[in-house]
mmCIF file as Biopython writes it, N, C-alpha, C and O atoms, coordinates in Angstrom:
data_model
#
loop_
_atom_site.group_PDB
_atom_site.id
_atom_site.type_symbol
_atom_site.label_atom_id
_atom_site.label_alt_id
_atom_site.label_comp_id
_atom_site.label_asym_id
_atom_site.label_entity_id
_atom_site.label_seq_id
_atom_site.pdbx_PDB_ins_code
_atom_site.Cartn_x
_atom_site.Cartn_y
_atom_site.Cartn_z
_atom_site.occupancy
_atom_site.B_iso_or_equiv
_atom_site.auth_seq_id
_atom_site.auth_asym_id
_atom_site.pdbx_PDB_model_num
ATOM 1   N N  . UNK A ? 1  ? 39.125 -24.718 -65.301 1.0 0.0 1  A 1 
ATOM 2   C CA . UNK A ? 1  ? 38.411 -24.878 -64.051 1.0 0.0 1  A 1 
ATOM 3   C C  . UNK A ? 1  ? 39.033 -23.991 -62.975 1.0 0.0 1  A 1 
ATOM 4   O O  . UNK A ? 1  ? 40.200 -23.611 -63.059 1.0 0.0 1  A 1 
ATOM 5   N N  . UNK A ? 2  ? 38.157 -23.644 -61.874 1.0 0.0 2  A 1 
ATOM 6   C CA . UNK A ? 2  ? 38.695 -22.503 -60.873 1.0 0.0 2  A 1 
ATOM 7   C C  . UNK A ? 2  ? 39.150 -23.316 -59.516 1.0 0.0 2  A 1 
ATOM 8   O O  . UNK A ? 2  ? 38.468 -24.337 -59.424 1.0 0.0 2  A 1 
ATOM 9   N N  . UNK A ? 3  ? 39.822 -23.221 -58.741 1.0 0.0 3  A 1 
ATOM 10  C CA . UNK A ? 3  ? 40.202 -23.571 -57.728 1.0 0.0 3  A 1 
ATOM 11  C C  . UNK A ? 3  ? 38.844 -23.402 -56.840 1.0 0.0 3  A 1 
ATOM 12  O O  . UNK A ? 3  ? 38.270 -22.324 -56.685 1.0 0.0 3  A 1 
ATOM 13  N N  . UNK A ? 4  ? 38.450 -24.581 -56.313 1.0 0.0 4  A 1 
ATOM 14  C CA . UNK A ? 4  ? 37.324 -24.446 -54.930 1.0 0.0 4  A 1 
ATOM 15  C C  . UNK A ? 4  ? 37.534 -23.487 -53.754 1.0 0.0 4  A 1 
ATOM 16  O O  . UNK A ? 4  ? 36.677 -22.811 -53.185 1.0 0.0 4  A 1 
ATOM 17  N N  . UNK A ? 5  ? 39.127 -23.580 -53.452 1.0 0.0 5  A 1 
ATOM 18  C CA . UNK A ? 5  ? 39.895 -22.771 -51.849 1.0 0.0 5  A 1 
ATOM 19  C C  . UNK A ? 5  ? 40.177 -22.005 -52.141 1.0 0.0 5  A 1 
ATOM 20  O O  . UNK A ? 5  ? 40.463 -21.960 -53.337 1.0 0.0 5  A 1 
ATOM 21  N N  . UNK A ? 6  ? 40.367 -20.546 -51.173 1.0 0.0 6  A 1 
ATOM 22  C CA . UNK A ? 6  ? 41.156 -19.843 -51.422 1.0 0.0 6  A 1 
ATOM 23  C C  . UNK A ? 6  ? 42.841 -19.526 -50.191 1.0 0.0 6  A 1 
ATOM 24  O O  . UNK A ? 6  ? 43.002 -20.137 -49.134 1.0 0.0 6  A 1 
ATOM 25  N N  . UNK A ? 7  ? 43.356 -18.972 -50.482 1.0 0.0 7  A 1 
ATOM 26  C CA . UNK A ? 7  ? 44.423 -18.635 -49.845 1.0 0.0 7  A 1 
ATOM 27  C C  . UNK A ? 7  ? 43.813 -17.864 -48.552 1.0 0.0 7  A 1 
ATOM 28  O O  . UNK A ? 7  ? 43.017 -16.926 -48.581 1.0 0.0 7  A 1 
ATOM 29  N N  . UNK A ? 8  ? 44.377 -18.485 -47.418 1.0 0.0 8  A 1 
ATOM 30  C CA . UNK A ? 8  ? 43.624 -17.989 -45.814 1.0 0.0 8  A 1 
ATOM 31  C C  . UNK A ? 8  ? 42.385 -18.505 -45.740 1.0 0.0 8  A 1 
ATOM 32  O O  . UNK A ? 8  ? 41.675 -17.840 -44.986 1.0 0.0 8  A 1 
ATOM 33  N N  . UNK A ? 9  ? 41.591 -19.864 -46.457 1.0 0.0 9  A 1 
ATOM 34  C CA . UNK A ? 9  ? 41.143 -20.346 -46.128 1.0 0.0 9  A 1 
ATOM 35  C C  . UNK A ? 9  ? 41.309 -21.676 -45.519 1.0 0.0 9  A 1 
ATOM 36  O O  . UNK A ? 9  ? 42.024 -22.545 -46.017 1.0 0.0 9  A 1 
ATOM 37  N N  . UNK A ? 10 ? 40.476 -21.853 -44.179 1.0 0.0 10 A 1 
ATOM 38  C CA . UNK A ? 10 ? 40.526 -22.848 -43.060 1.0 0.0 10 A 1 
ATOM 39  C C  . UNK A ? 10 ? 39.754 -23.988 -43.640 1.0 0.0 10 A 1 
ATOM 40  O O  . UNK A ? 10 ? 38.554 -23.964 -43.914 1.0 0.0 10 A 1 
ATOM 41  N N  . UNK A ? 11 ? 40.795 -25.251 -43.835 1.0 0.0 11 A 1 
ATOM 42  C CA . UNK A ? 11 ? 40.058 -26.057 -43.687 1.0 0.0 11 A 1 
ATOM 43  C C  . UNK A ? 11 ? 40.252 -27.576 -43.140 1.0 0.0 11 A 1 
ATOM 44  O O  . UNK A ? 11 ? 41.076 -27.551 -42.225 1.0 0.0 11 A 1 
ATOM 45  N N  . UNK A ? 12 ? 39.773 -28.886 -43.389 1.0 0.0 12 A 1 
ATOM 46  C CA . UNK A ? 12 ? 40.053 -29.964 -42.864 1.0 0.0 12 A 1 
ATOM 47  C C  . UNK A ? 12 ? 40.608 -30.939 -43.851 1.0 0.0 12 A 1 
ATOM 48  O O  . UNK A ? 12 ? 40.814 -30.555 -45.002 1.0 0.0 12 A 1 
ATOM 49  N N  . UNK A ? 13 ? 40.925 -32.443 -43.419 1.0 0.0 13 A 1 
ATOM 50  C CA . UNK A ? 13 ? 41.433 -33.350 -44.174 1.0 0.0 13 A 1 
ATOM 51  C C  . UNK A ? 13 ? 39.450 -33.811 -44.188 1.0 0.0 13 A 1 
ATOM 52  O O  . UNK A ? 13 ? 38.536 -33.759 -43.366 1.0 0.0 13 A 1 
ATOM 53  N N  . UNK A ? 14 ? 39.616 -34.260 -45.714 1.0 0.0 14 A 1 
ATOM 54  C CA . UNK A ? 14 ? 38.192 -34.741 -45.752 1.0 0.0 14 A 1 
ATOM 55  C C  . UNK A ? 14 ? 38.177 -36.454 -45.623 1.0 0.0 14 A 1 
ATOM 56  O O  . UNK A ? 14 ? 37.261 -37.151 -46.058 1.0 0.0 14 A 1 
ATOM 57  N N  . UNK A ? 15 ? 39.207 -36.891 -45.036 1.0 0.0 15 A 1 
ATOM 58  C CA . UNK A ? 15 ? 38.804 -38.450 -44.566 1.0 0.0 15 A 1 
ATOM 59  C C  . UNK A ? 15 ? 39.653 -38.256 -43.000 1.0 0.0 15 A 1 
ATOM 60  O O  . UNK A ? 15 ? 40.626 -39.011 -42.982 1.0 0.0 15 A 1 
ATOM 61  N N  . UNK A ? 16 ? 39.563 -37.708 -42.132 1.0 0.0 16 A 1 
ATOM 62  C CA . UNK A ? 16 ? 39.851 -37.770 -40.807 1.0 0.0 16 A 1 
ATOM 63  C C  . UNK A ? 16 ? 40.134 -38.694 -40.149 1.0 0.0 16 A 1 
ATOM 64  O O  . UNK A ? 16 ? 39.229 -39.431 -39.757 1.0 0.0 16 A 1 
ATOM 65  N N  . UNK A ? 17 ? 41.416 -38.947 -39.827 1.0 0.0 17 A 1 
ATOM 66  C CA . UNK A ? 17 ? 41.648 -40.712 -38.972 1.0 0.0 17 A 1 
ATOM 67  C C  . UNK A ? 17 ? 41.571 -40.743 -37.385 1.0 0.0 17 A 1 
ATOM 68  O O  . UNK A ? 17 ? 41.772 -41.684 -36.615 1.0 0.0 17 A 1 
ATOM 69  N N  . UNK A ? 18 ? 41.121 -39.054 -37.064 1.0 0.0 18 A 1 
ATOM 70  C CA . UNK A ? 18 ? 41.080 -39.980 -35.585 1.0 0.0 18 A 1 
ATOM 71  C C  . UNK A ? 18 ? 40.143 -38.623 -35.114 1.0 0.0 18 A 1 
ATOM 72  O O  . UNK A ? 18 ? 40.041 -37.578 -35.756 1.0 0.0 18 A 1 
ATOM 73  N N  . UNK A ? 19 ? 39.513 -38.934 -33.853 1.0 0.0 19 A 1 
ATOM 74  C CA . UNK A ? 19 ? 38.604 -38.209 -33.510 1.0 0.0 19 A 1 
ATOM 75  C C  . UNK A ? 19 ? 38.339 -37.030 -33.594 1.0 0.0 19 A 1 
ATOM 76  O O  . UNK A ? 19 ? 37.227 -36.530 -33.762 1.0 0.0 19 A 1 
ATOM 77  N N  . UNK A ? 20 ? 39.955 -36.201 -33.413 1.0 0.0 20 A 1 
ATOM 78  C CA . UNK A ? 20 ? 39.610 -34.696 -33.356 1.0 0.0 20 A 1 
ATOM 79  C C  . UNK A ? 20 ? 41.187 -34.457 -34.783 1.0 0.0 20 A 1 
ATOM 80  O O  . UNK A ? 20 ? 42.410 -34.508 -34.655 1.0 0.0 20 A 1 
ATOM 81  N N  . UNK A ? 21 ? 40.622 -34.300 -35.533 1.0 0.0 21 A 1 
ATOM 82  C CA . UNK A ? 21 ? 41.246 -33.707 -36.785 1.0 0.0 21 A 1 
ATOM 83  C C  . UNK A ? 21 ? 42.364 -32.294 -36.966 1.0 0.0 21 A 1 
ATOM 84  O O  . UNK A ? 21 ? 41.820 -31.273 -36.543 1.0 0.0 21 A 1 
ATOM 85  N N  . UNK A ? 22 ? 43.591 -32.088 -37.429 1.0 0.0 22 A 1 
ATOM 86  C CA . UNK A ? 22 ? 44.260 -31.137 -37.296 1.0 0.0 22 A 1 
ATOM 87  C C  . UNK A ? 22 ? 43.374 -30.078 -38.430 1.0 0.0 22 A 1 
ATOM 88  O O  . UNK A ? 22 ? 42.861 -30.370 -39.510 1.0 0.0 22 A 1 
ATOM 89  N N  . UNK A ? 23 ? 43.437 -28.681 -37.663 1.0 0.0 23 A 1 
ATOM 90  C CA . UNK A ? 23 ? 42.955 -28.237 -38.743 1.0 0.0 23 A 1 
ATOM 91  C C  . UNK A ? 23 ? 44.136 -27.013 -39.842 1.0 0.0 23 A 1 
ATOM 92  O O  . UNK A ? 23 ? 45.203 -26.461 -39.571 1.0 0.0 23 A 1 
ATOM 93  N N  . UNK A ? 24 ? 43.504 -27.015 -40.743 1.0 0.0 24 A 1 
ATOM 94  C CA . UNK A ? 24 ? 44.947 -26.517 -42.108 1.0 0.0 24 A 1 
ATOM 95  C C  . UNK A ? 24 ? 44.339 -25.096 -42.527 1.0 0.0 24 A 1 
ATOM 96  O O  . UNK A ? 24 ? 43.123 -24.921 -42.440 1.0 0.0 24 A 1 
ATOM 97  N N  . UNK A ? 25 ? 45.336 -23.905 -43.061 1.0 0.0 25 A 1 
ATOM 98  C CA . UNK A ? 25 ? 45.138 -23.323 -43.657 1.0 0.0 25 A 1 
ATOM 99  C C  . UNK A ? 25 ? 45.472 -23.598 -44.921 1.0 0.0 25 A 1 
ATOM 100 O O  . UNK A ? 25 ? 46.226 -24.561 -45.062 1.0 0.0 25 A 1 
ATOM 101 N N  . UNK A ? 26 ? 45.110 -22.999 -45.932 1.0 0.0 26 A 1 
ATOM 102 C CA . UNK A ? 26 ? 45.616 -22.677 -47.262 1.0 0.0 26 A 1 
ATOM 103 C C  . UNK A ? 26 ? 46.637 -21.613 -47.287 1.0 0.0 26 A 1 
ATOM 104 O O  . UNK A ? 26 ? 46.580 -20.399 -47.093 1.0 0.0 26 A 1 
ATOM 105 N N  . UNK A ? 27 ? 47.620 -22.459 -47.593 1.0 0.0 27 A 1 
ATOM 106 C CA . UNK A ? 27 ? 49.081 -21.169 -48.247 1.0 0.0 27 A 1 
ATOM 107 C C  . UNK A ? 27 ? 48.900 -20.879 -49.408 1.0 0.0 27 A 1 
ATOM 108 O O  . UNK A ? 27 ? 48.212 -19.886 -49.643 1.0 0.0 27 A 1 
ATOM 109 N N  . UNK A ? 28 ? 49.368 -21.530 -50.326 1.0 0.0 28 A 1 
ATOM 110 C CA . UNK A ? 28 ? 49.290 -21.226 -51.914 1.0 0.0 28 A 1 
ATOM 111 C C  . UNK A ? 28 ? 48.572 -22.408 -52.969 1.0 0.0 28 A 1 
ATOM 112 O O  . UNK A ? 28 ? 48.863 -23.588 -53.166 1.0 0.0 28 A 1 
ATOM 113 N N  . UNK A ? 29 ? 47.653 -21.646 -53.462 1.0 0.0 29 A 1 
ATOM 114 C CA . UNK A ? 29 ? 46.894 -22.328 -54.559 1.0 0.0 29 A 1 
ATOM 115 C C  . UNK A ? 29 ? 48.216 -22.668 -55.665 1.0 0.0 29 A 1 
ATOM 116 O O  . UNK A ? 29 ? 49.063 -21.849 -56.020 1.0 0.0 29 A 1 
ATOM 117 N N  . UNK A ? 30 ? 48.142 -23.824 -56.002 1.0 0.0 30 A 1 
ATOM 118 C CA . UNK A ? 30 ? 49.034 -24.812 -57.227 1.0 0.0 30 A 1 
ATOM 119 C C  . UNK A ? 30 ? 48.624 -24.342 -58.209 1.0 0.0 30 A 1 
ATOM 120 O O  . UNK A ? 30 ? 47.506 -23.831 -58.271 1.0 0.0 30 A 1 
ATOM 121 N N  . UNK A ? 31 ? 49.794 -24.440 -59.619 1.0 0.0 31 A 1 
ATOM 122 C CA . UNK A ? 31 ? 49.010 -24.669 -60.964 1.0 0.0 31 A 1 
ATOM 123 C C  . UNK A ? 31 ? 48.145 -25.662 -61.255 1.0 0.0 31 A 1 
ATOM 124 O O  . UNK A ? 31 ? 48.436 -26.744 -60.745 1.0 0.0 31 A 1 
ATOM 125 N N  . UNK A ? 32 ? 47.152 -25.627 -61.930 1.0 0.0 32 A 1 
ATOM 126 C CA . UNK A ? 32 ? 46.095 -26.863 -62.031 1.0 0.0 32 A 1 
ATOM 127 C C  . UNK A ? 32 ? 46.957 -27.717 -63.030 1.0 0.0 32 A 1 
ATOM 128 O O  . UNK A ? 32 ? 47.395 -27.238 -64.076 1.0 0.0 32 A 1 
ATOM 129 N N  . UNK A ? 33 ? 47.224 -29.339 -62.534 1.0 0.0 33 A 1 
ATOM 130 C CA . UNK A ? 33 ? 47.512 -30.582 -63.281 1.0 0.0 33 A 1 
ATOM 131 C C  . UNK A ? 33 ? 46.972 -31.002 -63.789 1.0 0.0 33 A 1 
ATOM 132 O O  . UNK A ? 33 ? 45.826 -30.842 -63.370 1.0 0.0 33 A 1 
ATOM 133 N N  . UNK A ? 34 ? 47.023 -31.887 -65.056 1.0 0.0 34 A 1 
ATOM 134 C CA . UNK A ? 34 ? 46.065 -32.468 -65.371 1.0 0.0 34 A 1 
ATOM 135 C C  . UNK A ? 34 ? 45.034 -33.567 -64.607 1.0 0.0 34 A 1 
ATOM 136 O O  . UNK A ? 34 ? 43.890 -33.832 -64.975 1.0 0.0 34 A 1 
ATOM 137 N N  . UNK A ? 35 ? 45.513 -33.951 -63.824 1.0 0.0 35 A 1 
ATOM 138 C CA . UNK A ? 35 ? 45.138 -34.465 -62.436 1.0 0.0 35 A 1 
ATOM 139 C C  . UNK A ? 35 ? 43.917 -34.129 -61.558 1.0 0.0 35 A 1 
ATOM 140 O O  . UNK A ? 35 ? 42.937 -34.867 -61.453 1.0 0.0 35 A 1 
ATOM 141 N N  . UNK A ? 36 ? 44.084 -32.844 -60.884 1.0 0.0 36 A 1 
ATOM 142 C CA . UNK A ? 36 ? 43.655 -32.639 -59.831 1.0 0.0 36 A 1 
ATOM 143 C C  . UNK A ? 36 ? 44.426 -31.183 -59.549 1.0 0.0 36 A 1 
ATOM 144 O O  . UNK A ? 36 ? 45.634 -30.977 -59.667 1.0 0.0 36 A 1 
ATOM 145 N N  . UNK A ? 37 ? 43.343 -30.182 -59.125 1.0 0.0 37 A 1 
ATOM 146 C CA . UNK A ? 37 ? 43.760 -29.219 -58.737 1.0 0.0 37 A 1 
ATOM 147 C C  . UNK A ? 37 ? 44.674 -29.590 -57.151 1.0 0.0 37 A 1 
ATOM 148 O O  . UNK A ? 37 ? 44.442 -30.632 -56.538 1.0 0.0 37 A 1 
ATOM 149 N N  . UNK A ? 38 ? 45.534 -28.730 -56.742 1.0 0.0 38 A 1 
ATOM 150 C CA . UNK A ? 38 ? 46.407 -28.929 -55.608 1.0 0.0 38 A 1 
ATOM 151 C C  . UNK A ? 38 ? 46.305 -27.672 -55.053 1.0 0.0 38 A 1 
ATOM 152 O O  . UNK A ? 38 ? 45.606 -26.727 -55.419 1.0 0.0 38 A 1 
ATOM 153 N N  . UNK A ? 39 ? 47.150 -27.769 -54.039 1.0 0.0 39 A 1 
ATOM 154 C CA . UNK A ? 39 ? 46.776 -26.845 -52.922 1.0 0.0 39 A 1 
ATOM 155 C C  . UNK A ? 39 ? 47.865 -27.124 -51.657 1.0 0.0 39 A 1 
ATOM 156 O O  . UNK A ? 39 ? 47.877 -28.278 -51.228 1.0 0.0 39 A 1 
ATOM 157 N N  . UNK A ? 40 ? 48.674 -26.258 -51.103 1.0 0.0 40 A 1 
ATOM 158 C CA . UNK A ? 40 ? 50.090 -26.240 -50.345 1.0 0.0 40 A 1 
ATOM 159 C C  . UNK A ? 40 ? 49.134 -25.846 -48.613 1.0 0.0 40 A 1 
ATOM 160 O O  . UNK A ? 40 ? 48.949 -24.663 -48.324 1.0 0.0 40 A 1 
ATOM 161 N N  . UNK A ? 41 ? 48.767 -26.675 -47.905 1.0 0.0 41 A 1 
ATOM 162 C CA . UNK A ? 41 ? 47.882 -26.187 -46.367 1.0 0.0 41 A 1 
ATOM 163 C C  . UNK A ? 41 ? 49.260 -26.467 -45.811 1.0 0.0 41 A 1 
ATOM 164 O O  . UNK A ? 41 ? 50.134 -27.097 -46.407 1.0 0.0 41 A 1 
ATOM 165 N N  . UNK A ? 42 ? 49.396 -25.746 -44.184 1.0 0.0 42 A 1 
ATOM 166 C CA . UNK A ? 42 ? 49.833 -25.870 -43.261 1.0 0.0 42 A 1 
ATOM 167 C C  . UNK A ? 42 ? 49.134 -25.710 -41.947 1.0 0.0 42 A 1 
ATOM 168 O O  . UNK A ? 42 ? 48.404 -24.776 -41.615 1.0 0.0 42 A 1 
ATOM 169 N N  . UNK A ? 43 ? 49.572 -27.075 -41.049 1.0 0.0 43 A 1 
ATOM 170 C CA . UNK A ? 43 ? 48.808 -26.266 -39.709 1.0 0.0 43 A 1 
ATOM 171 C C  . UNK A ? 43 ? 48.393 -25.907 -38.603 1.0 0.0 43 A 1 
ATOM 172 O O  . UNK A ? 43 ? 49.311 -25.611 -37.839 1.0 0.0 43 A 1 
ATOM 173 N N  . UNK A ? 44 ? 47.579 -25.826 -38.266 1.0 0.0 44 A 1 
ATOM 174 C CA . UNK A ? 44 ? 47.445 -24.517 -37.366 1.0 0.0 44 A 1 
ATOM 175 C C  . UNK A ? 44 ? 48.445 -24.965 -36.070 1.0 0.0 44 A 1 
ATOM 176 O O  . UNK A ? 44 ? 49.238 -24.295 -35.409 1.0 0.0 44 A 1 
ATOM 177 N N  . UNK A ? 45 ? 48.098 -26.248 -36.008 1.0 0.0 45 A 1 
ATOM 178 C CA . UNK A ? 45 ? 48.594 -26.842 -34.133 1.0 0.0 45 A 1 
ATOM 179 C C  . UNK A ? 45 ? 50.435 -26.703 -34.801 1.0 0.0 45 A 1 
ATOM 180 O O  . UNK A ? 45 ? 51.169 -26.862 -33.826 1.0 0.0 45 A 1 
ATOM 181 N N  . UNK A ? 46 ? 51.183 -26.495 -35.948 1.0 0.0 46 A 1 
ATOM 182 C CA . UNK A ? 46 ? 52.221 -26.424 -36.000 1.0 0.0 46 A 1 
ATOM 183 C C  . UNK A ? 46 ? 52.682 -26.136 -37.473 1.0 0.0 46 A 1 
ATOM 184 O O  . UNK A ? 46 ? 51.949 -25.731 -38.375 1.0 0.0 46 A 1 
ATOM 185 N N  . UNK A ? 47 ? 53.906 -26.389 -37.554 1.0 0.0 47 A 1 
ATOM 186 C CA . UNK A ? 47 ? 54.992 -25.572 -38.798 1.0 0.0 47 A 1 
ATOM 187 C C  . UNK A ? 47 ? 54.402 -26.568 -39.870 1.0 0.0 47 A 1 
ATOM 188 O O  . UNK A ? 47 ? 54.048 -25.985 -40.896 1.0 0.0 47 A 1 
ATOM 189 N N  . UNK A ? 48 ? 54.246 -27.706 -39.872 1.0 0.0 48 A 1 
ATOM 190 C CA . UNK A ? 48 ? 54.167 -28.377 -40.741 1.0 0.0 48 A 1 
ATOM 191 C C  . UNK A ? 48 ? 53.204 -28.072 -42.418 1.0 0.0 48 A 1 
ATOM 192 O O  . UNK A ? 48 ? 52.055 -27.638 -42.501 1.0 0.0 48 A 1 
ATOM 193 N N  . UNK A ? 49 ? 53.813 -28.332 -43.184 1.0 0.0 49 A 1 
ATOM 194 C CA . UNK A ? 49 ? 52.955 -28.081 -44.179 1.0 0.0 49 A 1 
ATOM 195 C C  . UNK A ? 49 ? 53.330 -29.013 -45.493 1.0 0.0 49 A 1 
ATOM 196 O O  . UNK A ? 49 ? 54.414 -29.544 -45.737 1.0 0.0 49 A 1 
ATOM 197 N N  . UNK A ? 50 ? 51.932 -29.056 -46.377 1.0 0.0 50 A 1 
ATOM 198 C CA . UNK A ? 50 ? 52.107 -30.588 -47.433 1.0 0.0 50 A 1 
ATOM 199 C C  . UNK A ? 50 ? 51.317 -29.688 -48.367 1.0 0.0 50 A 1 
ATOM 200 O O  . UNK A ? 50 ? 50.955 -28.511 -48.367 1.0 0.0 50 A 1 
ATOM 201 N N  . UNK A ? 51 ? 51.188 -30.887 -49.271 1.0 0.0 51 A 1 
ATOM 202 C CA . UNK A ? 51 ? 50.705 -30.631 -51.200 1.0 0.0 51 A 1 
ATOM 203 C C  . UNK A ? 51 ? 49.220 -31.322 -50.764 1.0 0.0 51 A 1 
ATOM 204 O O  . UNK A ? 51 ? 49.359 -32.365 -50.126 1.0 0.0 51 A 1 
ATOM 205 N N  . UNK A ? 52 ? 48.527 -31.115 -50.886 1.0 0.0 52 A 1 
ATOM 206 C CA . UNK A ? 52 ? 47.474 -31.691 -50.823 1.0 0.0 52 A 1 
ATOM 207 C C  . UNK A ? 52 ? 46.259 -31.500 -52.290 1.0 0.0 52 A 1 
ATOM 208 O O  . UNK A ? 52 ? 46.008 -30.371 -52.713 1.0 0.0 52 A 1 
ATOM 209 N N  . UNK A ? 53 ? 45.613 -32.762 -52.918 1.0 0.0 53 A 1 
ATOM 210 C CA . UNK A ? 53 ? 44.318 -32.128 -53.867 1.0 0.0 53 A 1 
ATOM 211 C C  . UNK A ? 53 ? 43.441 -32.225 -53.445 1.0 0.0 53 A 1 
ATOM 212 O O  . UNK A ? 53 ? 43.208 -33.052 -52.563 1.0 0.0 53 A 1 
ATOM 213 N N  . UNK A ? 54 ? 42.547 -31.353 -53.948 1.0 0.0 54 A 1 
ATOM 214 C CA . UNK A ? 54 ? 41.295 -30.711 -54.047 1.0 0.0 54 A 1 
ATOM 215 C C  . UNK A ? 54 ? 40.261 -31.555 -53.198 1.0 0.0 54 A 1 
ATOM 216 O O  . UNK A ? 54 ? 39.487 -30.929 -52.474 1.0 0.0 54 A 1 
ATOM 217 N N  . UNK A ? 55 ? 40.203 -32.812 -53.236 1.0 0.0 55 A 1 
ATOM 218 C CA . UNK A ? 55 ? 39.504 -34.135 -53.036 1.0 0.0 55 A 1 
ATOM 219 C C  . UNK A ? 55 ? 40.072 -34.491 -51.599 1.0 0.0 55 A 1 
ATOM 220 O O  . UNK A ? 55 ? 39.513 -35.443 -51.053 1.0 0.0 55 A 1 
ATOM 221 N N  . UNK A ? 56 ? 41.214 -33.800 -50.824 1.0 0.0 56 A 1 
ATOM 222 C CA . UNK A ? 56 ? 41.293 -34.756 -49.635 1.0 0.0 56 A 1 
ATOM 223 C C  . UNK A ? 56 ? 41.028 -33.698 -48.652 1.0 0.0 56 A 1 
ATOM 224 O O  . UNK A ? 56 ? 41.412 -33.921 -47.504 1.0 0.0 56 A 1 
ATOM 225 N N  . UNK A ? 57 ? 40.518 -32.735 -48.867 1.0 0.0 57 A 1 
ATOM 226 C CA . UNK A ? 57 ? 40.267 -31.297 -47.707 1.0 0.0 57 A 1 
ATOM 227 C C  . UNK A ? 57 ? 39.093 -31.244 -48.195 1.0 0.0 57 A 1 
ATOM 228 O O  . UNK A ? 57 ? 38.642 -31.668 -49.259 1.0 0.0 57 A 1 
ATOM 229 N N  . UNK A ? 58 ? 38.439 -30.470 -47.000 1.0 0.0 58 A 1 
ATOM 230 C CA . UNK A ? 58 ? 37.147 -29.734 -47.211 1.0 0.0 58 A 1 
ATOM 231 C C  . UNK A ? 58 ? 37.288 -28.075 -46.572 1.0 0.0 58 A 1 
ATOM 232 O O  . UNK A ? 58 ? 38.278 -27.385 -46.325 1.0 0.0 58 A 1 
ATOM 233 N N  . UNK A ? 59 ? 36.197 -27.887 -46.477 1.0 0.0 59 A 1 
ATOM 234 C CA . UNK A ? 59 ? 36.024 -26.264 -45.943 1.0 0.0 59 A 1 
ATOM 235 C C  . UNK A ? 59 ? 35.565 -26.610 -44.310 1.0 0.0 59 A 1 
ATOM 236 O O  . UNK A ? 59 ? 34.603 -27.317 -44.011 1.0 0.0 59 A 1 
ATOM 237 N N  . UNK A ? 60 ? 36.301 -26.074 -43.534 1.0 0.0 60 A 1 
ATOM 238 C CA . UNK A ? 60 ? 35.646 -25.763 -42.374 1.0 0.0 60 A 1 
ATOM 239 C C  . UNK A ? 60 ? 34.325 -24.935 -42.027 1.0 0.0 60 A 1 
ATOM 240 O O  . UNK A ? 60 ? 34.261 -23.707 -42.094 1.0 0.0 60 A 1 
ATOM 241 N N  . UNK A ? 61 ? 33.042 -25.971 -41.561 1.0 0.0 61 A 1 
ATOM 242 C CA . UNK A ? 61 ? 32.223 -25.205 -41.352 1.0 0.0 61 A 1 
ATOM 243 C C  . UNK A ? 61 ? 32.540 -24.219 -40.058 1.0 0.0 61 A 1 
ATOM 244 O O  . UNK A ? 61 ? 33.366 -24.533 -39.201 1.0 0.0 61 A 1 
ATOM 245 N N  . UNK A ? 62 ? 31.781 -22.989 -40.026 1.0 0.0 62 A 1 
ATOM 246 C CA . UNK A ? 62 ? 31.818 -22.191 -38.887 1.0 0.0 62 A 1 
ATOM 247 C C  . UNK A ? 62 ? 30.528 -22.155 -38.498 1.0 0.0 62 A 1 
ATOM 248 O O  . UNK A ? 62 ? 29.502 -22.305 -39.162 1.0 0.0 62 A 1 
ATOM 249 N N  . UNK A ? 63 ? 30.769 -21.833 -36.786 1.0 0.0 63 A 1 
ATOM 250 C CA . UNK A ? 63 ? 29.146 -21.351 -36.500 1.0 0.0 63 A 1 
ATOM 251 C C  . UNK A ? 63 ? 28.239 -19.660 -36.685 1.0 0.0 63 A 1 
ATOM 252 O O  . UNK A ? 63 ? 28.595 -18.526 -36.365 1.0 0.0 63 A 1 
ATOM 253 N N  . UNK A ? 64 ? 27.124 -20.119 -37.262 1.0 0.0 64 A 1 
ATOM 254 C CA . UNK A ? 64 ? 26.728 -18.799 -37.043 1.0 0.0 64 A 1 
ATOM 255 C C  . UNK A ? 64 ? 26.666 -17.701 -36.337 1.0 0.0 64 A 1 
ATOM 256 O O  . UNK A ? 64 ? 26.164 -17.817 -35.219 1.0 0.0 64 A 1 
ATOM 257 N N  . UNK A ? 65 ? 27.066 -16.562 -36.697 1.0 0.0 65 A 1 
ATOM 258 C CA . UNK A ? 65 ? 27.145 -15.538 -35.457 1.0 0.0 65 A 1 
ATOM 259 C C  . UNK A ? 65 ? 25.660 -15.478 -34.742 1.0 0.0 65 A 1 
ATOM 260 O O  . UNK A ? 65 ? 24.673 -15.730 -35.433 1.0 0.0 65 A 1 
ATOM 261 N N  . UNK A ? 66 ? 25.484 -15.069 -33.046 1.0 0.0 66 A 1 
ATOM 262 C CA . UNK A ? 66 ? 24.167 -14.658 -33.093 1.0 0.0 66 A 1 
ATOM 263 C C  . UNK A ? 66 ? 24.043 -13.255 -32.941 1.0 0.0 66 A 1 
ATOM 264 O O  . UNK A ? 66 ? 23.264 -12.803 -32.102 1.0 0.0 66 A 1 
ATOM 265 N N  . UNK A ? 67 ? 24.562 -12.698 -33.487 1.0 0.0 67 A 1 
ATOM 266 C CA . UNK A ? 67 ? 23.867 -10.541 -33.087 1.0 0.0 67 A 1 
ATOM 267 C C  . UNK A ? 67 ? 22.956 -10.175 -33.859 1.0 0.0 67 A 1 
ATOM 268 O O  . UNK A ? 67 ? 22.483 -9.043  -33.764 1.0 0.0 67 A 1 
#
């Protein structure tokens, strides 16, 4: 199976506990576990960074450009 994220991609915690959500990049894609693919985010508002799988982030939507 392929990893969903990629590396320098922005995204969120997909169960959010409070109104306005930190948002994460992707550092380094994990070896796949038998488990659950993983994934190393850090972010943006600071240094911090965790292990996170596949199942607790999503993709940040963006808005459409208008030109």
């Amino acid at each position: 199976m392929t990893h969903k994220f990629q590396v320098g991609q922005t995204v969120l915690p997909a169960h959010p506990r409070g109104a306005n959500p930190s948002t994460y990049v992707i550092v380094q894609v994990l070896p796949e576990t038998s488990h659950e693919r993983q994934y190393r985010i850090r972010a943006l508002s600071s240094a911090t960074e965790c292990i996170v799988g596949e199942t607790q982030i999503k993709a940040l939507k963006t808005e459409p450009s208008l030109s």
